[in-house]
Each structure stands twice: as structure tokens, then as C-alpha cells.
N, C-alpha and C positions, 0 to 999 in steps of 0.2 A: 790732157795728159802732159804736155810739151807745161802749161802754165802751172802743172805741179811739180813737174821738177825744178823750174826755175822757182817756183817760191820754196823747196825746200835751201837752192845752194842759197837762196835769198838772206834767208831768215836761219842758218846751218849753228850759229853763235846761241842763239835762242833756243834752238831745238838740245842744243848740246846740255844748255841750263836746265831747261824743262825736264829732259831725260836724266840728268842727276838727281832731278829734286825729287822726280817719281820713285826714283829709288827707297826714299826713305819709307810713307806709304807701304811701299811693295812689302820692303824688311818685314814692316810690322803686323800686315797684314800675313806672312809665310810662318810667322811666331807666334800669332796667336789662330793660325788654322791650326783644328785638330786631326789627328790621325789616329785612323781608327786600322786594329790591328788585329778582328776578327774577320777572316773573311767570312762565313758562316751568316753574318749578319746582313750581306747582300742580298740574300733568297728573298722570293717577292712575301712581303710583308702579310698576305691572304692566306698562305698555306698553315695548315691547323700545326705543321710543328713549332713556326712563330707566331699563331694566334698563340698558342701553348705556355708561351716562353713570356708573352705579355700579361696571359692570366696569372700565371705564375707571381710575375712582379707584381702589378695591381694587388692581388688579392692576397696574396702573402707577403707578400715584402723581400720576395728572394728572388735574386740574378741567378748569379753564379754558384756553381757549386763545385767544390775541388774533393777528393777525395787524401786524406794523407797516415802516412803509413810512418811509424816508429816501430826499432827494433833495439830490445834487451834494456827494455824501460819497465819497473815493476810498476803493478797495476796503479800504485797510489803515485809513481809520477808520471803514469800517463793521465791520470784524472788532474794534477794539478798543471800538466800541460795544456791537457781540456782548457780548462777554466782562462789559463793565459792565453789563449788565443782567441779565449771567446769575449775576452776581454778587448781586444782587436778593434779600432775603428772600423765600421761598413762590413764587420761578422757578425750576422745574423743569431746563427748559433751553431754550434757543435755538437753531433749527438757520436754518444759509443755506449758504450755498456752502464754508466754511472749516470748517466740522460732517462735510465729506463729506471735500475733499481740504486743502491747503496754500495759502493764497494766492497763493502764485509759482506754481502750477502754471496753464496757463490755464484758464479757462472755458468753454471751447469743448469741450472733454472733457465735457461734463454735454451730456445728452442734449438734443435740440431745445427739445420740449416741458417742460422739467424748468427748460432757461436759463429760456424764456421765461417761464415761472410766475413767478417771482423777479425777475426783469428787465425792464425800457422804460426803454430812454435814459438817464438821470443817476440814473433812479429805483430804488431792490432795494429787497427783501421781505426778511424774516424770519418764521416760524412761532416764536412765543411761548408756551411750555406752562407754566403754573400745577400747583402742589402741590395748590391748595385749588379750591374750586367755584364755578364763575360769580361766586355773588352774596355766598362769605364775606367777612369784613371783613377777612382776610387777602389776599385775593385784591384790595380794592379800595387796601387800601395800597400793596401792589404797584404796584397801575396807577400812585398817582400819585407813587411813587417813580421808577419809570420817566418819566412824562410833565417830571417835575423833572430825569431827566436829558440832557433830549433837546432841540435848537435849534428856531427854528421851522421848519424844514424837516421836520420828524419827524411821524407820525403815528402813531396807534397806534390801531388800530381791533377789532371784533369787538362781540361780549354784554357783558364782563366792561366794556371802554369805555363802552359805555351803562348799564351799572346803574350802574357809579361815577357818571356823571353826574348818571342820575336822581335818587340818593342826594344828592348835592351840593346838587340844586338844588330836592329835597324839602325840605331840613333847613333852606335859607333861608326858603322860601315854608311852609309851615306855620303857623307862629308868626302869618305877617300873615292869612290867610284864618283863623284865628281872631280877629284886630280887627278885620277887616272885616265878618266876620257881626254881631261884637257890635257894631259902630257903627250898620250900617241896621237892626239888631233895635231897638236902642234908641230910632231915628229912627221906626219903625213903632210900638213900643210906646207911644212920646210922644206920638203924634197920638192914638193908639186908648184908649189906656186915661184915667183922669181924673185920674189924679195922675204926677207928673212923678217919685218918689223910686219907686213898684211897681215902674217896670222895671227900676231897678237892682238892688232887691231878687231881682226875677225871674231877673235875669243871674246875682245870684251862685249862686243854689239849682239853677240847673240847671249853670253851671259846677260847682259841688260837685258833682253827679252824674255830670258830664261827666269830671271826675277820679279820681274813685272806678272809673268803666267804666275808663277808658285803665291805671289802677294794676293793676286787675283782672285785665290781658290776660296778666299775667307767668304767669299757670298755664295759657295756651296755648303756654307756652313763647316764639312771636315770632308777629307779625301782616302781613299786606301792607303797603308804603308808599300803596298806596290805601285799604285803611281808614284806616289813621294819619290820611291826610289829610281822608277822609270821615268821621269819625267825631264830630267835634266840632259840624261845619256842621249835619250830619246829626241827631244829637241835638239841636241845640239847638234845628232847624226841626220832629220831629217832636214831642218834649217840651213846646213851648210853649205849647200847647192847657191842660196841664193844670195850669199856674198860672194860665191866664187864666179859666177855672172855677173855681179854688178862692178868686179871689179875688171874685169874680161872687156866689157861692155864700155868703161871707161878709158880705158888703154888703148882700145879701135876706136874711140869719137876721141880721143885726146894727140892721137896722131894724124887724126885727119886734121884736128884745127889746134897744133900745138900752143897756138898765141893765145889762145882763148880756155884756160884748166876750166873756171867756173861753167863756161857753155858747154863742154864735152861732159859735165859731170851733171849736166840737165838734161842734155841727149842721155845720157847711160840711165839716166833714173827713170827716164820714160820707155825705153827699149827695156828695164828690166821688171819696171813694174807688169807690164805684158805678158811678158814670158812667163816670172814668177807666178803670178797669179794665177794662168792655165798650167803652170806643175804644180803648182799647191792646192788646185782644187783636187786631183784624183787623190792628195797625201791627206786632206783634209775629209772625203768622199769616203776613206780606208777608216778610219778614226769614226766618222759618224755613224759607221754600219754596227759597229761596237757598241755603242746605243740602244741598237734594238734587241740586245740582249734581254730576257728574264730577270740573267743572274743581275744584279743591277753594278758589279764590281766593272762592267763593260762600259754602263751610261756614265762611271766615277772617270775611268781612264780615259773613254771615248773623248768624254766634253774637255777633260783636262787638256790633253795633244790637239784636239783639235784649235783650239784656242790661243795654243802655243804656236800651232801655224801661224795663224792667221796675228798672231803679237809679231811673229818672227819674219813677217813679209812686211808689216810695217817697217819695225826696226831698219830692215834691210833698205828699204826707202826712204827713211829718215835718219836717225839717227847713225847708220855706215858711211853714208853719202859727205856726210858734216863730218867726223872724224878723221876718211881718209880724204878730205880738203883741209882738215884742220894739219893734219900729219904729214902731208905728202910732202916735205922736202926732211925728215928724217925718213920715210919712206924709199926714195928715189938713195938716201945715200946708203941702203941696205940693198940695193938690188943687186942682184947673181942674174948668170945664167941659166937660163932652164935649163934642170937637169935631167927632163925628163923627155927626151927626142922625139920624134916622130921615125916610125917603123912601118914605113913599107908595104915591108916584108910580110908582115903580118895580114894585111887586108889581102897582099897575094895569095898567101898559105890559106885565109878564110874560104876568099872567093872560090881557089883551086879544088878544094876540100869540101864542097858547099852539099853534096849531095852525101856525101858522107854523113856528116849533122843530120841531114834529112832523114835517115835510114838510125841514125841513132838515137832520135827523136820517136820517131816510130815503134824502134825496139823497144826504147825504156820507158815510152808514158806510162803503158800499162802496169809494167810492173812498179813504180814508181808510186803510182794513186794505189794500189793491192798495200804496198807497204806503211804508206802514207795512212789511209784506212785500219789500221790494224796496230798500230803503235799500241806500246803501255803504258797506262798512265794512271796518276794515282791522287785520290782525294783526299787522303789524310793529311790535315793538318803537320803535323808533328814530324812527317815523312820528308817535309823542305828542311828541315832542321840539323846541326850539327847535333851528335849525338852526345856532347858533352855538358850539355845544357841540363840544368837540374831539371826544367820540366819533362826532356825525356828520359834523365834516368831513373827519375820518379814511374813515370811509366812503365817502366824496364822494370821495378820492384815490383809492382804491384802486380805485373804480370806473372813475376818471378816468384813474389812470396803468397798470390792470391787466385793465379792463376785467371787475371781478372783484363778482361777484355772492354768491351766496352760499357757503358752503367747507362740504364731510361729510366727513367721519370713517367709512371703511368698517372692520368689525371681523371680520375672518374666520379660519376656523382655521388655526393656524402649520404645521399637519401636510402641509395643501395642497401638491403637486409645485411646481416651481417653474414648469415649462410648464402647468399651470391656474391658477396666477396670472397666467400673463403674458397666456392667451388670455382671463383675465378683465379684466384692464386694458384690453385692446383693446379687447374689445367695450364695454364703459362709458366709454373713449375716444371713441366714434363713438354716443354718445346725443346728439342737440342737447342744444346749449347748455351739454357739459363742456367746458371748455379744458384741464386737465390732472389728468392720476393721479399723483399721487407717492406710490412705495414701495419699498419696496429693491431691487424686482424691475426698476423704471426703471433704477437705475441696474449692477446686477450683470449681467456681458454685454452693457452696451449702450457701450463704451468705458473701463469702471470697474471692475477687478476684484474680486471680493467682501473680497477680504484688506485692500482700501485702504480698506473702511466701516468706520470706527474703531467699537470694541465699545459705546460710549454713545448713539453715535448710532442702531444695531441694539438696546441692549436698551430707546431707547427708545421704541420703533415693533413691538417683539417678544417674547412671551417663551414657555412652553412654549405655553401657550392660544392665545393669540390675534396676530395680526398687524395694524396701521394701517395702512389708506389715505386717502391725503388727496386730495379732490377738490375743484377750485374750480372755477366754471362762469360764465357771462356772467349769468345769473337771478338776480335778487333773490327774498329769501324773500319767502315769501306768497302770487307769484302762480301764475297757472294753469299756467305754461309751467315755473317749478321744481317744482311740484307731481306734471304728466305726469312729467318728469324722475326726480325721486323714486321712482314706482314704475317706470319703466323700471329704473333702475339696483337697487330690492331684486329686479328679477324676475329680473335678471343673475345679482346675488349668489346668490340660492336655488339656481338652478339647478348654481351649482358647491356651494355649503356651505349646506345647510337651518337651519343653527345662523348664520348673519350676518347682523348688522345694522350699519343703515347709521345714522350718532344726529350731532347736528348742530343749530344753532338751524333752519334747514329743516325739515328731518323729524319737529322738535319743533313747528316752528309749523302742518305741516302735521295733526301729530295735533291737533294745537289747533282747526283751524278744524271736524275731522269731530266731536269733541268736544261740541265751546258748539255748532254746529248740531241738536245729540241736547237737549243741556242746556235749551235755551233754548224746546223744545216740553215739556219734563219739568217747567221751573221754571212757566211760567205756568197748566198745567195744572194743578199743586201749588196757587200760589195763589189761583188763582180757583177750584178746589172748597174750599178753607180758607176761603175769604170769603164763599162761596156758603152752607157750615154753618151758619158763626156767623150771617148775617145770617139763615138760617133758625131754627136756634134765639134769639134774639133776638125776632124778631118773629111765631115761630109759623106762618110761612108759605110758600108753596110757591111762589108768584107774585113775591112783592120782593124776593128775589136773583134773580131773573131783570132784571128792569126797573134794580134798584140797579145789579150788574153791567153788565149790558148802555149804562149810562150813564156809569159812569167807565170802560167801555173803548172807546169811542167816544173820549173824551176822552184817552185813553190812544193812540189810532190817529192821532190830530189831531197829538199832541205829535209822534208817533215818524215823523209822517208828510211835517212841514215840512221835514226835512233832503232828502226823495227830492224836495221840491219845488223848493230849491233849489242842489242838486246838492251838496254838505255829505257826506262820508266822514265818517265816526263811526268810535268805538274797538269792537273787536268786543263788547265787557264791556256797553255800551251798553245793544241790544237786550233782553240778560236783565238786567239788574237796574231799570232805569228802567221798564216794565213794570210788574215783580212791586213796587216800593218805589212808586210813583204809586198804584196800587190799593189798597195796603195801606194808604196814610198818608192818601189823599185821600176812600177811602169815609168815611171818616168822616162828610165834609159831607152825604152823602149820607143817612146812619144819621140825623143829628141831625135834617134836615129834616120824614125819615120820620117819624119818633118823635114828632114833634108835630103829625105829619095823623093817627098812630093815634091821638092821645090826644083830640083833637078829632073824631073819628069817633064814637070809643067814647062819647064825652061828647052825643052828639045831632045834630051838626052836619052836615049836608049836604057834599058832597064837593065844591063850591066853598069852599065857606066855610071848611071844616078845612083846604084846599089854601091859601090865602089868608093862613089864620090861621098856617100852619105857616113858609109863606114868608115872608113877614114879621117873624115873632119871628125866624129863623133869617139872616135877610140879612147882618147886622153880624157874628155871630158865625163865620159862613162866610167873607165877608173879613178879619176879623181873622186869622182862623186860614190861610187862603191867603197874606196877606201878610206874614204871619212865615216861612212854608216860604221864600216867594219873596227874604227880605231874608234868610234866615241861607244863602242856595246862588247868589244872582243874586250880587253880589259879589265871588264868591272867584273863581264863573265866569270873568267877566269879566277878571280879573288874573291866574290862575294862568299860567302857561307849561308848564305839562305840561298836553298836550291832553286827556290822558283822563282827571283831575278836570276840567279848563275843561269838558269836554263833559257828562260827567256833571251836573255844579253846573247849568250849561246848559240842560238837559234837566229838570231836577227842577224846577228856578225857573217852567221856562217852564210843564210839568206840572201846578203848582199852581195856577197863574193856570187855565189852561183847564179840569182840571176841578173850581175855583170856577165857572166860564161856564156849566158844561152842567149841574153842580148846580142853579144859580141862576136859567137859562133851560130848560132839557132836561124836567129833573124834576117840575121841577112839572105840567107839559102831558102829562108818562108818568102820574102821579100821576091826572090828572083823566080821562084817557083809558082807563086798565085799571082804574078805582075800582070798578066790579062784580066784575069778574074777581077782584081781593084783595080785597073782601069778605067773598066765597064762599070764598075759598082761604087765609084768615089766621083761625086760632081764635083770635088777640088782639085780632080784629076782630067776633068774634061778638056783640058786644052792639050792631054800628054793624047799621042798614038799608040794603040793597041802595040805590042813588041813582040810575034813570033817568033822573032829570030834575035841571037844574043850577039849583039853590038860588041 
């Protein structure tokens, strides 16, 4: 350890070249990784509503499909609208009423329920098929070639509408909830630290690593637009601990041997690589349990942050070490006073007060985990969204002028009689809340003879395999009533063809929510025995991950528990990752507290006093490190427009402040309360005496 720090101050001129030059690399690797902007396309690739979505492609040639509405266009320019859009690079085709028969011919010839799908008043439909899939970049060209060619009377709705958007409105706001973490980081780093030039030095060494992680993602091939957008905030709140250590670390070996900068900045590098390393395993430990997610949008973010650890504890040992020896005499001529004292007062009112927390702890777990449990939270898409986005107000018509909820895609075999199709249409006709079947079987025999379906419009709904039905229905995805709906209409399908399925953003969001409700018992179970080890192996004992745990999930219940308090729908992503990432990044404070009631145990010290002594040395360095999480996520929070970063940022900000609170009030009063019990149950405490009595 001691010969890696010396060869980093050795070699600090080198490493400082190296880490520029990576930069470039990094750049171009962050520029050409893609971002993928459906979540939807995370579900595990086995389940038949993405076998569905593959056959679909494969065998037809068709992704995406949008559905889009025009109003107080006569019938001949909406058929010459038809045509220009189907004219469209990566549109497959467009069907509406002139797809089937001639415009001169009337409309009243189209079955009941077939006009009315399409039709209300001045308002028609079109069904809109994509070449490419949801969320390719081909597919979102499209949309907004389409959306360019169309007045404002035009709507264009569906999946493919809302990832364009999301994409759009990603690709603005990125950029600022990166200045805006680094503005209040720098605002928090200026009060806290004692020279005004460290935190920008600090900014740039962990943006270096923030660079390096994002350029790195290109051998994942593409990442979520919620990493993208977490990943920078996220790193830079969990990362920032371990510059503000190493420069701590250098200040106490630089006063011991002021003659010597270079040697005290070799001691620091070895003293913090140590430390860092055992806090970055439980933030890196939170991050991997993410992983063993299903939904695979977990193993996207999981591997991303984890990775950005572990870039971000190099940096911290290489590249910081060289900068602030490069810097340190403009450094020294920005130094201040601390402005931030040391209080007393505070460890008295804790300690005095100690059995209080204990009793308040008590009161509120339960209701806390009741609330926590119980939150609302919501799987649609469209739902994270400002509402002023075309894709949702496209929705908003369709619903308005169609009374139209969400749309499936049944896929059954083309071999089926044509009398078991029809009696299978009926029956799924008459499930609440379908308003219409459309499929060739609508229309063959029912006024239309099969010779007038021109052959593009059959082979693109048919071919040896499989046959499309398209159902639209009054239900919007996600709730209970499209979801009953859902398995009424596969119990239908089964019953005539054991080989059909029904695939649809529906029955995709419905496998979603059976999914993250499996995930989200599997993730926190993952991380809280991963945190439970370490904290066991760390300290030797069988009792302080029980008490550590059991205090930042408490703190953990509080956070997740104020939205059931005040009626607040959360993004369903919410519940599992803000859990397992508040635990991982915040035991920390927990660990450090700890670690110096052990050492003060083992050193002689009565379990007041080492409790005391522990709180106290640890207060400042607990909220320093709280309010940098809370300044690089409170922020973006606050500004973003896509709700599920706002919420998450949200959630993390408010996360950190709380368990800083139960750390700083909770622990210490567990600490002096089971101080036998971990006595007896911790071999790193073997040299401390049992403490009946409070010193």
C-alpha cells in the first residue's frame, strides 16, 4: 500500500497526461453509446409478450405501431394524407378505410363496429405500422417526419410518440441537471470544506471519472435514458466522500511532517485507499443487488454505478492526489476558516435525549414499513411525462374523440377455420371494456367480399404462420380493469389456439408490474444480506449488522413512507432501486460512527464515553457527506420534467438527509443500549469490558 502511494506522488506529472488523454476515448465512446428510451424493452426477453413483438418483426416486418387521429380533414385529404406518410421512410404501412375499399365507395359498407373504431364526428383514425421497433432511432425519425407533416389538427399517438418525446426531452435536460448538481455541490463544498479552490479541484477529478464511466458504457453496447440521466448526479453524490477523505487524510500527515508535502500525500493515499475501499464495497454491494433484477433496466443501472464506484475510487487515488500536489500553492492561497464549528452541544442534547429516539424508533418502525408497503405507484409510461408533449396529447384525443384506451395485437394461427375465428372475435367482442376487433374476419362476409381486400392489406395482417388482430378497448394500460381484461381475452385466445398471444404496450406493462412486484422482494433481500456480510465481516460481529441495518432501514421506511402520507404516486422503478441505493450509499455513516465506538471500546473507554466520543468526532463528517448526496440529486429533482428522474433525485435527496437524522439521533442510543450484547457478540471488541454501568 505505502509503495502505491509513493509511486502514484512519484509518477502524479504522468498520471495527470494519462488521465487527459483518456478523456478523449471516454468522449467518444459517451457519443456513440446508444440510448435506449423504451423501458418496456427490459422485460426478460422469454416471456411470450416479447417472444410476440419478435415474431411480429421477423415475420412481418413490423416494430412499432402508432395509432394517429386527424380532425375536420375531408375524406380525400385524409386518404392523400394516408399516402404521404406512408410514403415515410421505416412506414411500413398505413391502413384506414381506403386500405380496404375506394373512397367513392361509402362507408357504411364497413361493418358497425369497424366504422366506429375509425370514426366520431369530423374525427378518423389510422393504424400506423413501423419497419423498425418502438424505441429504434429509425422509428423515432419517422415519428417526427410524420409529426412535420401534419396541421394542428393531427395527432399522433401510441409507445413509439412517447419515447420520441422522452428522447427529445432527455437530450435537453441532461446537460442542466449536470450544472445544477455541480453548482449546489460547489455551494456545499464552499461552506464545508476550508479552501474555496478544493472543490473545484474535487469537481473536476470526479467529473474525470464521471467521463471515463459514461465513455466506458460503449461495451454495453447501449444503456437506459435513466441511467444516462442518473448517472452523473449519482456518481457525483456517492463519489464524493472519498475526495473529502483524502484530502482530510492529507492535511493530518501534512502537519505531522510539514517538510515533507510529497511524503504526507503518500501516507494519505494509503490511509485512504483503505478506508475508501471498505465504504465503497457496501455502495458498490447496493448497486450489484440491482442486478438481480428480472426487469433487466436494474442489471443496465446496477453494472453502470457500480462501475462508476469503482472508476471513482481510482480517480480518487490517482488522479486527486496529482492535481491537488499539482495545485497546492493556489490551493493554500484560498484557504478560509472553517465555517462550519464543532457543536457540543449537540452530542449532549443526543446522548441526554438517547432513550427518547429509542421509544421513537419503536413507535414509528411499524408504522413507517405499513406506509412504506403501501405507496402508489404507477407503470405507465406516459404518466412520467409533462403533459404538454404531443405524445400525450395525442393520447388525450384519442381517448377524448375515441374513447380509446389501450390497443393489443392478438397473434393466432392463420391455419384457424374462418368460423373459429369469427366465434373467437365475438367472444372477445363481449369482454368489458373491448370496443372493437378488427381483422379480416370483420370484414369478409360481413358486407365486404374477401376478393375486395386488396393483397397488401391481407399480407399485412397474414401470412403462412400467424394472423393480427387488433383490439382497442375503453381501459387504459396499467389498471386493474385492463389487466382482468388481459387475461380474459389470452383465456379466450387459448382456448381456440394454445400457440396465441396477445403482445401490446398492455400486456407488456401488465407482465411488468407481476415482474418488479417478484424483483423488488429479490433486490432488497440481495442487498441487505450483502450489507449484512460486509458489515459482519468488517467488524467481526454478529450483533452490528443487525442494529446498523435495522437503522438505515428504518430511515429507509420514513423516506419511502412520506409519499403514502401524502398521497404522492411514485414511478414503479422507485420502490426497488431507492431502497437498495439509500442503504448501500448511506450505511456508510453508519460504518464510520461505528468504527469509532470500536476503537474507543477496545482503547478502555466505557460505553458512554466511546459512544460520545464516536458521535462527536463523526457529526461533521456525517453531514458533509449527507449534504453532498442531497446537493448533487435535490436539484435536478426539482427541475427535471420527466417524473421518474424528478422522483427518484427526489427520493435519494430527501434519503440522505433522513438517514444522516437516524444516524446522528437513532444510533447512538442503539449503540449505548445493546453495548453488552456487542460486546459479547463482536471478536473486535474482545479486548473492550462488558459496561453495566454508564461511565
Amino acid at each position: 500500500m505505502k509503495n502505491f502511494g509513493k509511486g502514484v506522488v512519484k509518477c502524479r506529472f504522468l498520471i495527470l497526461i494519462l488521465a487527459i488523454l483518456l478523456l478523449i476515448p471516454s468522449a467518444i465512446g459517451y457519443v456513440k453509446t446508444r440510448v435506449n428510451y423504451d423501458i418496456l424493452t427490459y422485460l426478460p426477453s422469454e416471456i411470450d409478450t416479447m417472444v410476440g413483438q419478435d415474431i411480429l418483426k421477423e415475420e412481418f416486418g413490423t416494430g412499432a405501431y402508432s395509432m394517429f387521429v386527424c380532425e375536420g380533414l375531408k375524406e380525400k385529404e385524409v386518404s392523400e394524407l394516408r399516402e404521404k406518410i406512408e410514403d415515410v421512410e421505416y412506414v411500413k404501412s398505413v391502413i384506414w378505410y381506403d386500405s380496404i375499399l375506394d373512397i367513392s365507395i361509402p362507408m357504411d359498407m364497413l361493418p358497425d363496429e369497424v366504422y366506429d373504431a375509425f370514426n366520431n364526428g369530423d374525427a378518423t383514425m389510422m393504424f400506423v405500422l413501423f419497419e423498425t421497433g418502438t424505441s429504434e432511432d429509425e422509428t423515432m425519425d419517422a415519428i417526427r417526419e410524420i409529426r412535420a407533416l401534419c396541421s394542428e389538427q393531427c395527432y399522433l399517438g401510441g409507445m413509439s410518440g412517447i419515447v420520441t418525446d422522452t428522447k427529445d426531452l432527455s437530450d435537453v435536460e441532461v446537460p442542466i441537471y449536470v450544472v445544477i448538481a455541480v453548482i449546489l455541490a460547489l455551494i456545499v463544498l464552499a461552506v464545508t470544506m476550508d479552501s474555496l479552490l478544493i472543490p473545484v479541484i474535487f469537481l473536476i477529478g470526479i467529473g474525470m471519472a464521471i467521463v471515463y464511466n459514461l465513455g466506458s458504457n460503449i461495451f454495453m453496447g447501449q444503456i437506459s435514458y435513466v441511467t444516462k440521466a442518473l448517472t452523473a448526479v449519482l456518481q457525483l453524490g456517492v463519489t464524493m466522500d472519498y475526495s473529502i477523505f483524502l484530502w482530510h487524510s492529507f492535511k493530518e500527515k501534512y502537519a505531522e511532517m510539514p517538510e515533507d508535502r510529497n511524503g504526507a500525500m503518500a501516507e494519505a493515499i494509503t490511509a485512504t485507499l483503505k478506508s475508501v475501499v471498505g465504504s465503497s464495497v457496501t455502495t458498490v454491494a447496493g448497486f450489484i443487488a440491482l442486478c438481480f433484477m428480472s426487469f433487466t433496466l436494474g442489471l443496465d443501472l446496477g453494472i453502470v454505478m457500480a462501475k462508476g464506484v469503482v472508476i471513482g475510487v481510482i480517480c480518487c487515488v490517482t488522479v486527486l492526489p496529482s492535481m491537488i500536489l499539482l495545485c497546492y500553492p493556489a490551493i493554500q492561497k484560498t484557504t478560509h476558516r472553517d465555517w462550519i464549528p464543532e457543536v457540543p452541544a449537540f452530542t449532549d442534547f443526543v446522548m441526554k435525549f438517547r432513550k427518547v429516539f429509542v421509544v421513537l424508533l419503536i413507535l414509528l418502525i411499524i408504522p413507517a414499513y405499513y406506509a412504506e408497503t403501501h405507496i402508489n405507484v404507477y407503470y405507465k409510461m406516459d404518466t412520467s411525462l409533462p403533459d404538454y408533449l404531443p405524445s400525450i396529447t395525442a393520447n388525450a384525443k384519442l381517448e377524448e374523440d375515441f374513447d380509446m384506451g389501450a390497443v393489443h395485437i392478438a397473434m393466432i394461427d392463420s391455419s384457424l377455420s374462418h368460423k373459429t375465428k369469427s366465434q373467437m372475435i365475438e367472444e372477445i367482442q363481449d369482454v368489458d371494456g373491448v370496443s372493437a376487433v378488427i381483422a379480416l374476419e370483420s370484414f369478409i362476409g360481413a358486407g365486404v367480399p374477401d376478393w375486395m381486400i386488396p393483397d397488401s392489406l391481407t399480407e399485412s395482417v397474414k401470412n403462412e404462420n400467424w394472423e393480427l388482430m387488433l383490439i382497442t378497448n375503453q381501459y387504459a394500460v396499467a389498471t386493474d380493469e385492463v389487466n382482468a381484461q388481459i387475461e380474459d381475452i389470452q383465456d379466450i385466445l387459448a382456448a381456440y389456439d394454445s400457440k396465441a398471444m396477445l403482445i401490446g404496450e398492455a400486456p407488456c406493462t401488465k407482465d411488468l408490474i407481476d415482474i418488479t412486484d417478484h424483483d423488488f422482494k429479490v433486490v432488497s433481500a440481495v442487498s441487505i444480506l450483502a450489507v449484512f456480510a460486509i458489515i459482519f465481516f468488517v467488524f467481526q460481529s454478529i450483533s452490528l449488522p443487525f442494529i446498523l441495518i435495522l437503522v438505515i432501514e428504518f430511515a429507509i421506511f420514513l423516506n419511502l413512507g412520506i409519499p403514502y402520507l401524502t398521497g404522492t404516486t411514485l414511478p414503479f422503478i422507485a420502490s426497488i432501486v431507492i431502497g437498495t441505493i439509500q442503504l448501500g450509499a448511506t450505511v456508510d455513516y453508519a460504518i464510520l460512527m461505528t468504527s469509532r465506538y470500536e476503537l474507543e471500546r477496545c482503547h478502555g473507554a466505557g460505553r458512554k464515553e466511546a459512544v460520545y466520543t464516536a458521535h462527536r468526532a463523526s457529526v461533521k463528517s456525517v453531514i458533509v457527506s449527507a449534504l453532498s448526496f442531497f446537493a448533487a440529486t435535490f436539484g435536478v429533482g426539482l427541475y427535471s420534467g420527466i417524473d421518474m428522474i424528478s422522483s427518484l433525485c427526489i427520493l435519494m435527496a430527501r434519503g440522505a438527509l433522513i438517514s444522516m437524522c437516524t444516524v446522528l439521533l437513532v444510533l447512538p442510543a442503539m449503540l449505548m443500549l445493546f453495548d453488552p450484547l456487542i460486546v459479547r457478540t463482536s471478536l473486535n471488541f474482545r479486548r473492550a469490558k462488558v459496561d453495566p454501568k454508564l461511565k
